[in-house]
N, C-alpha and C positions, 0 to 999 in steps of 0.2 A: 231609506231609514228616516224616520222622524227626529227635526231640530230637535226636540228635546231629550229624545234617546242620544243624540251626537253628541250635546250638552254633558250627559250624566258621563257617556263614556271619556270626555277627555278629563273629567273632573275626575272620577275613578281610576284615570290615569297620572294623575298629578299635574295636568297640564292647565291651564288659564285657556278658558276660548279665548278669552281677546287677545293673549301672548301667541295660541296658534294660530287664529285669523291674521293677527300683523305681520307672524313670520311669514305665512302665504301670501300674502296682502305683497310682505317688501321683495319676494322670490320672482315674481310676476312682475312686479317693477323692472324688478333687474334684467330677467327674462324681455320684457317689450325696448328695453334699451338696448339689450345687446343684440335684438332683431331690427332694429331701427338701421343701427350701425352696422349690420351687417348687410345690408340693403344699399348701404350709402355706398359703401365700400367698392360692393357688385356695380354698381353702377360707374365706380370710377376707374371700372376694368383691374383693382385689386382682386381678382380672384380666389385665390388660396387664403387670404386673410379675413373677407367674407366668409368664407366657409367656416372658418376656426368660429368667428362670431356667433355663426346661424347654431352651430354645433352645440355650445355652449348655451345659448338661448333654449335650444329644445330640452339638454338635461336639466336647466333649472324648473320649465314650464313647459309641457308638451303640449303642442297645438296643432291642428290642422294645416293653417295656413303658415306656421314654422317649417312644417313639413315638405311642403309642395316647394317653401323657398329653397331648404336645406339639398333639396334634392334636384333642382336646377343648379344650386350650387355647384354642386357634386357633379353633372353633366356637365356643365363648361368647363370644370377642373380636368377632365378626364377619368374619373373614375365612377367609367361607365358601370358597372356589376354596380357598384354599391348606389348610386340615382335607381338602377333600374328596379332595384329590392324596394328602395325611399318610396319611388313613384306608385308600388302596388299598393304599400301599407297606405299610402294618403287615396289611393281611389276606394279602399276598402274601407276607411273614415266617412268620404265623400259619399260613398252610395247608403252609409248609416244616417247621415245627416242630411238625404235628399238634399245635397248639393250639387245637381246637375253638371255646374257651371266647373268645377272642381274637378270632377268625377270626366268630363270629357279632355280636360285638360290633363289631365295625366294617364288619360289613358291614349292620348296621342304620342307622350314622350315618350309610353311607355312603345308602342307601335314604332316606333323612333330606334328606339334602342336596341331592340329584340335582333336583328338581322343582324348587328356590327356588333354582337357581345363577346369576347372572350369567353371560351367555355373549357374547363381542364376536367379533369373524370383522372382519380387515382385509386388505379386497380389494384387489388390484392387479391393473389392464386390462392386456392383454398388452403394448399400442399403449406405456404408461403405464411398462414396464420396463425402463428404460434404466440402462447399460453400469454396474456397481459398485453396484448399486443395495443399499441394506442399511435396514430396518426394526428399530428400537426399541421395545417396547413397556414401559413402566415401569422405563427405565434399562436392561433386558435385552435382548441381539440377537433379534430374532422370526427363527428361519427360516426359508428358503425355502419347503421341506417344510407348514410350518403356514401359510401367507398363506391368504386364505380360507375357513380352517378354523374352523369356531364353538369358542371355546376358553372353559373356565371361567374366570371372573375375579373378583377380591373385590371386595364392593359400594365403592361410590367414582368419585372421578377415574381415570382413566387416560390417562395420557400417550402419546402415537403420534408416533413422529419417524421422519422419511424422508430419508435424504442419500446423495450418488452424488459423486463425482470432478467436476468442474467443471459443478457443480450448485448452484442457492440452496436450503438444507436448508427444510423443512414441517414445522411443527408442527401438533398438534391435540388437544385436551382431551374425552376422553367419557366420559358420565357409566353407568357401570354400576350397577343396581338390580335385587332380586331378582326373578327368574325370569322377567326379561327376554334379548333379542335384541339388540345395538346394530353394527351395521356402516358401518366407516370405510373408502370408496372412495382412494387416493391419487394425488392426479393427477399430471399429467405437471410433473418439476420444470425448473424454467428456467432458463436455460444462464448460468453465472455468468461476468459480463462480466470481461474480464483490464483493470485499468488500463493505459493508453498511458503510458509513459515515454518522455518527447522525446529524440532523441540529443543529444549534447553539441555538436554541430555546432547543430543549431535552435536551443538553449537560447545559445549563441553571440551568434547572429544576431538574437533577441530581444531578449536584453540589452542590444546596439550600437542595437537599432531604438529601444527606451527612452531610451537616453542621450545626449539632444538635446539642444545648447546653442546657443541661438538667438543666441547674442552672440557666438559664433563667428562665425557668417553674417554677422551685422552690421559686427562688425569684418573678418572676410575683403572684405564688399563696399567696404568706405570704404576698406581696403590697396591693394586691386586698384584701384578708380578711381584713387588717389593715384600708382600704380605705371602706371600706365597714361598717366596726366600727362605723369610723370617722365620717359617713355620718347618721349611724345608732344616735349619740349621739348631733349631729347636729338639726336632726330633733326633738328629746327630748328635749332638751335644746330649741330648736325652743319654740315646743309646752308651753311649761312652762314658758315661757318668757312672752307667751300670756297672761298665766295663772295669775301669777305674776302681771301683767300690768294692768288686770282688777278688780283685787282685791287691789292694791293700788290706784286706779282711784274711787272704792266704798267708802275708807277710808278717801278718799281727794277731796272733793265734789271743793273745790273753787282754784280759779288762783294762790293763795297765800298759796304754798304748806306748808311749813313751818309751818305758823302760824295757819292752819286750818285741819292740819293731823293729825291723832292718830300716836302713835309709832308704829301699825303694817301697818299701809299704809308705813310708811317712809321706814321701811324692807324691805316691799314687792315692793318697786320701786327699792333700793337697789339692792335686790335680780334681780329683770329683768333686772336692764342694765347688769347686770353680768352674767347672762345668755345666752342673746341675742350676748354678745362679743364670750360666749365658740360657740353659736350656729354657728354665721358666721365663727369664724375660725374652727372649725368642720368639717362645713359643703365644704368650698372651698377647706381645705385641702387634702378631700375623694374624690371630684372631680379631682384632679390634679394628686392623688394617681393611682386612678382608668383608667386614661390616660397612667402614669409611667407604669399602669400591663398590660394595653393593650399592648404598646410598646415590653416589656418585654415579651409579652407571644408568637407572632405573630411572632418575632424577633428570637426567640430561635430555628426558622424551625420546621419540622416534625419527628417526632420519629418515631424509627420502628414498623413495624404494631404490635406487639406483646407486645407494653411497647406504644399506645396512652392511656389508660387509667388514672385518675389520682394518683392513688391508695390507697382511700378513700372515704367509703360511703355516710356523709354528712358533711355538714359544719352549725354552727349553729352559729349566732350575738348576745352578748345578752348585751345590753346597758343600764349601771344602773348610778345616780345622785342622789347625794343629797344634801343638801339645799345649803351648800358651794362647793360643790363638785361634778366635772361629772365621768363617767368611763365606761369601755365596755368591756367584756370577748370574747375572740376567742377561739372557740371550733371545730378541727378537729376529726372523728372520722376514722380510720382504718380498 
């Protein structure tokens, strides 16, 4: 591209040549000093901290001769695979820029390194490829293209992760050593179970199943007997009221009760209004009872299956009165 075309374009991008040229200008600085220092370093048998240097110097400024250092670096450190990648990219530099001198120098390390490489190869069975499938080797996506493939590797652990879309992910640890083979099969991954979420209907009805109060029952069963009494001496006192009624009606043939009654008609009318009071409230108060046990019984939820029972054979009413007097026994039997 012509200067004056690069000119217009960083103008048209809002940029200042001279603001881009300084920031490249002060990148390159930084870049040559932290290759300096990382040189120095290597020389002072700091190794690993050379490296961090050279590393740092090539992302700010890539260069040839960063390269070939970065990647001796990388050879003395021990991690052979990644010098022996460095050392192709700088002969493939080298042989662009007829630099002979370069170009034989790295292709010795590289002849160097070939026979002692770590090589892994992670196979995946066709059967074993299911839908999303993605491979990890060393935090990096392995792909497709390379599964299989005996690939160089630096001496070490090496991590292998396999995960898919509604899959349990696979891990696995293998150990790379030089001028070894290591191959990781990965099997078939298995189908990640979805938890069941109950609807709010079930979650309901569970709830209601749990919260049993068994003194409900109790108390509903002794309402409902008592209401059943009630009802029972209701109807008695009903009946006899009738009874009563008709027999002082025989006694008292004329309008003028009084004066034309015997003394047992005037009893026996006595006797029925008093009656007929026990019978209604008797009888309204077993109705009302008998509601209170429904309540009570329906209310109390469901017990567990081993205690629905009530745990007694029968129940028996027995409703007795006499002439001033009403009354009802309850009889539960066990």
């Amino acid at each position: 591209m012509k200067p004056y075309l690069v000119f217009l374009c960083l103008v048209a991008a809002g940029v200042s040549p001279v603001t881009a040229f300084a920031q490249g200008a002060d990148a390159r600085v930084v870049a040559e000093s932290l290759f300096r220092d990382g040189r120095r370093l290597m020389d002072a048998g700091q190794i690993a901290e050379g490296c961090r240097k050279l590393e740092a110097s090539e992302r700010l400024d890539s260069a040839p001769g960063t390269m070939l250092a970065l990647a001796t670096c990388h050879e003395e450190e021990g991690r052979s695979a990644t010098a022996w990648s460095e050392f192709n990219q700088a002969l493939s530099v080298a042989r662009r820029d007829n630099r002979a001198d370069r170009a034989r120098f790295a292709s010795e390390h590289i002849a160097t390194l070939e026979p002692v490489l770590p090589r892994l190869a992670v196979d995946v069975p066709p059967e074993n490829r299911v839908r999303g499938l993605v491979l990890v080797r060393n935090s990096a996506e392995l792909n497709e293209a390379a599964w299989g493939v005996d690939l160089p590797a630096d001496p070490g652990t090496v991590v292998i992760e396999a995960r898919a879309p509604g899959r349990v992910p696979w891990r696995v640890e293998a150990r790379a050593t030089p001028g070894t083979l290591v191959r990781v099969s990965i099997p078939l991954l298995a189908v990640q179970e979805t938890p069941k979420v109950p609807s709010p209907l079930l979650t309901l009805r569970d709830t209601s199943a749990r919260a049993y109060h068994p003194a409900r029952r109790t108390a509903a069963i002794a309402v409902g007997g008592a209401s059943a009494a009630a009802l029972g001496i209701g109807i008695y006192a009903g009946v006899r009221t009738l009874q009563k009624r008709s027999s002082s009606d025989a006694e008292c043939p004329t309008v003028e009760f009084e004066a034309h009654c015997t003394e047992t008609g005037v009893t026996d009318n006595r006797d029925a209004h008093t009656l007929a009071t026990v019978s209604n409230v008797a009888i309204g108060a077993g109705v009302v009872g008998l509601f209170v046990a429904g309540y009570l019984w329906f209310s109390a939820g469901s017990p567990p299956a081993p205690a629905r029972k009530l745990g007694f054979t029968h129940v028996r009413i027995l409703p007795t009165a006499e002439l001033h007097s009403v009354g009802g026994q309850f009889e539960a039997v066990w």
